[in-house]
C-alpha positions as CSV (number, residue, x, y, z in Angstrom):
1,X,-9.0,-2.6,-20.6
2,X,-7.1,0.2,-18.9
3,X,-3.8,1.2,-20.1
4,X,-2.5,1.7,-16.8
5,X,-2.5,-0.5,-13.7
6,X,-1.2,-0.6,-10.2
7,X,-0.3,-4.1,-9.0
8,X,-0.7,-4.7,-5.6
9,X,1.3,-7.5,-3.8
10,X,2.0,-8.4,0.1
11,X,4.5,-10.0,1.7
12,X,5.7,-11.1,5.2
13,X,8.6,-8.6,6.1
14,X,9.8,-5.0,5.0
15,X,13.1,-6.2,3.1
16,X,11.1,-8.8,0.9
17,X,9.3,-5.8,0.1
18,X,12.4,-4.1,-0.5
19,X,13.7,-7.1,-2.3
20,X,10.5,-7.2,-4.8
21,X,10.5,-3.3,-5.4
22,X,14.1,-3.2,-6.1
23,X,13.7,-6.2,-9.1
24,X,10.9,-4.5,-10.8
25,X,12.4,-1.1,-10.9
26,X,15.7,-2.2,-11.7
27,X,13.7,-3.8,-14.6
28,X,12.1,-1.3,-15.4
29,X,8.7,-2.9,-14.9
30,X,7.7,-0.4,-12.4
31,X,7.9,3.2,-12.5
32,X,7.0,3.6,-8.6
33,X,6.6,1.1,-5.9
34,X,5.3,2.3,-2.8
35,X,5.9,-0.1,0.5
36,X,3.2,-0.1,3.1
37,X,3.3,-1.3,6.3
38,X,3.2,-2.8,8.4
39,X,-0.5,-4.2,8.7
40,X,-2.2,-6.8,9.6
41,X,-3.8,-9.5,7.8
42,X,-6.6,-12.0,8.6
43,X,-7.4,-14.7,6.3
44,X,-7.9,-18.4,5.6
45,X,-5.5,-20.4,4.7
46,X,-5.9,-24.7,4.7
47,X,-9.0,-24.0,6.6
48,X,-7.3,-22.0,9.1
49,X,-8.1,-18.6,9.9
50,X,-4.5,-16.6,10.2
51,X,-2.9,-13.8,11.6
52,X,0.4,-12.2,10.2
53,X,2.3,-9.2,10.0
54,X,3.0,-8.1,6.3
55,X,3.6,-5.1,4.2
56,X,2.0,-4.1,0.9
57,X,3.5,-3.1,-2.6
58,X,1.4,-1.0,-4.7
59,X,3.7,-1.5,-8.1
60,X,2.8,1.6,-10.7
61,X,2.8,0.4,-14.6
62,X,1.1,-0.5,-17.9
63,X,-1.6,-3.4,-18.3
64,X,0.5,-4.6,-21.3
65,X,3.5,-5.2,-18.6
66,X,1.3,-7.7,-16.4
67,X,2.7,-11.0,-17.2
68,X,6.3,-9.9,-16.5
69,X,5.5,-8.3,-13.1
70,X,3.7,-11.1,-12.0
71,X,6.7,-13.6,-12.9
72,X,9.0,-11.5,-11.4
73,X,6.7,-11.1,-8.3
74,X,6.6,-14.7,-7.7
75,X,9.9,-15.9,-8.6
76,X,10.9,-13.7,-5.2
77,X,8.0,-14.9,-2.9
78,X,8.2,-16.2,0.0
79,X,4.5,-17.4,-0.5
80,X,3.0,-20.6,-1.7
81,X,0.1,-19.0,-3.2
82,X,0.9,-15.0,-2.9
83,X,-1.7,-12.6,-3.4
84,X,-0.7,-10.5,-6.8
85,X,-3.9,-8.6,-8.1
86,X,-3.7,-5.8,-10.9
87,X,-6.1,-2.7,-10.1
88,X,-7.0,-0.4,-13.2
89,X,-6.2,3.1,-13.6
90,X,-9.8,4.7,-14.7
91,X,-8.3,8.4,-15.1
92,X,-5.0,10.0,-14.0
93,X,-3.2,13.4,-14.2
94,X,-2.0,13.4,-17.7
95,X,1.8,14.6,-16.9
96,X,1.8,11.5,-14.4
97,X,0.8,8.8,-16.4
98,X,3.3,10.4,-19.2
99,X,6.3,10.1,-16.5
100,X,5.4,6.5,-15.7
101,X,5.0,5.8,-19.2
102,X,9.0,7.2,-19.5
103,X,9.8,5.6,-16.8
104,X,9.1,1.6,-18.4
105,X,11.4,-0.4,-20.7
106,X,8.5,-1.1,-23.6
């Protein structure tokens, strides 16, 4: 397993974005969250195909730090089932990965 992820996470408006990113940093969970949007999303939902607005939060941190980013994640959401996926870190610039690593209450 990688010993870096970045957790990725979408909600329905910029301040729950806000909201989610401000938790896990003042945390210190994160070591970056970066907000994207807005987009928009298409996808099923009760059999349903749906349209919405909603911005993206690509949350920076360690693999070991998973379980308490996701609890925080959804004890904020808006969602009933929200998407919360952890992407690995295969390589990254070494002085990078030793900032986030600073940046995280282990």
């Amino acid at each position: 397993m990688s010993e870096y992820i970045q957790v990725l996470t979408t909600v329905d408006s910029r301040e729950k974005a806000e909201e989610i990113a401000g938790k896990l940093l003042n945390a210190r969970l994160a070591a970056c969250i970066q907000i994207i949007g807005p987009i928009k999303s298409m996808y099923w939902w009760k059999g349903v195909i749906e349209y919405s607005q909603e911005w993206i939060c690509l949350v920076k941190t360690k693999a070991e730090m998973y379980n308490k980013v996701e609890s925080m994640i959804k004890n904020s959401h808006s969602y009933e089932v929200p998407e919360i996926i952890a992407i690995p870190v295969i390589h990254g610039y070494d002085k990078y990965l030793e900032w986030l690593t600073s940046e995280l209450k282990m």
